[in-house]
N, C-alpha and C positions, 0 to 999 in steps of 0.2 A: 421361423425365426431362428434357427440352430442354428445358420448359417453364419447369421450375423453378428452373432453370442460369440460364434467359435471367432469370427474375424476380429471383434473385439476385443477379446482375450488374447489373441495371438498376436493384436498389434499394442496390448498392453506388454506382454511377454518381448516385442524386439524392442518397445521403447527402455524396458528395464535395459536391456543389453545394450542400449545405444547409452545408456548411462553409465557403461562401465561394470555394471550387478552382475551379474548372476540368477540374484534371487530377492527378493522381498522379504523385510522383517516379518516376524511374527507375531509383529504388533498392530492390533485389527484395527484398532482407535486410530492410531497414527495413522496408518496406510490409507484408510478409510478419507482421512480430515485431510490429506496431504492429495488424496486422489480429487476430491469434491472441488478445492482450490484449483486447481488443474483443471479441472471438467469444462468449469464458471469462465473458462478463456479460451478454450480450446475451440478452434474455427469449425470444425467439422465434427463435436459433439452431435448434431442434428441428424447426421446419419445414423446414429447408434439411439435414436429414442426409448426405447426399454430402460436403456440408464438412469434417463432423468426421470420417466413416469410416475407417478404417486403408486402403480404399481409394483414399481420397482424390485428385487430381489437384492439382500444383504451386496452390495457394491466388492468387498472382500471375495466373496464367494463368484461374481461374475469376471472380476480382474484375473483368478484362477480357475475359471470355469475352462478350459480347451485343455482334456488330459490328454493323455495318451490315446486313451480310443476314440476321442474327438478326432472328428476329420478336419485336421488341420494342413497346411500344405508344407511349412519350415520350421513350424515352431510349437512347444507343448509345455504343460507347467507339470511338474514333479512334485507336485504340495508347495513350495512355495517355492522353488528352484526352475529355471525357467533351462529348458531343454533343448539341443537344434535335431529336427528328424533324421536329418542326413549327417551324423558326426566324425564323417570322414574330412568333411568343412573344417579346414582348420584356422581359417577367417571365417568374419562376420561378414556376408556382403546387402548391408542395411537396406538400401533401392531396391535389390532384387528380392531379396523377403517382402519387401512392403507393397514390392507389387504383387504378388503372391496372396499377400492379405486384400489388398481392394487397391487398385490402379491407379484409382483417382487421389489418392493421399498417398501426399510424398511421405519419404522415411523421416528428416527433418519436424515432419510435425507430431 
């Protein structure tokens, strides 16, 4: 399942960037209630089932789970700052990271 922790994280990590961020408050409450609102709509939640599981793992903690030594393929979270691997990138290029994360989900979503 690391696989799909890191893809998750890392497609939480370009949606913040597709939002203009950087980074993520360091408000657990907020992030948290703002993330679940989100979750409750999102079309391809069902791929990432861990998330929703009753066994679920603190939501905070898996949105920033893909560090650095996460194998990730574009993207990594720096505590709450969200990182590009290749920072010679001096655009964002949204599609091509997201296919990087998982093919079948566009950047848009």
């Amino acid at each position: 399942m690391g696989q799909r922790e890191n893809a998750f994280s890392e497609g939480a990590a370009l949606g913040v960037l597709m939002c203009g961020q950087d980074a993520i408050p360091h408000d657990k409450v907020g992030v948290e209630m703002a993330f679940r609102r989100a979750w409750r709509r999102w079309p391809y939640a069902s791929r990432f089932p861990f998330v929703s599981s009753d066994r679920r793992k603190d939501e905070f903690y898996q949105i920033r789970h893909a560090d650095y030594r996460k194998h990730t393929f574009g993207l990594y979270w720096d505590d709450y700052d969200v990182r590009l691997r290749n920072e010679s990138d001096d655009q964002l290029d949204a599609e091509f990271l997201a296919g990087l994360v998982d093919e079948d989900i566009p950047a848009e979503a």
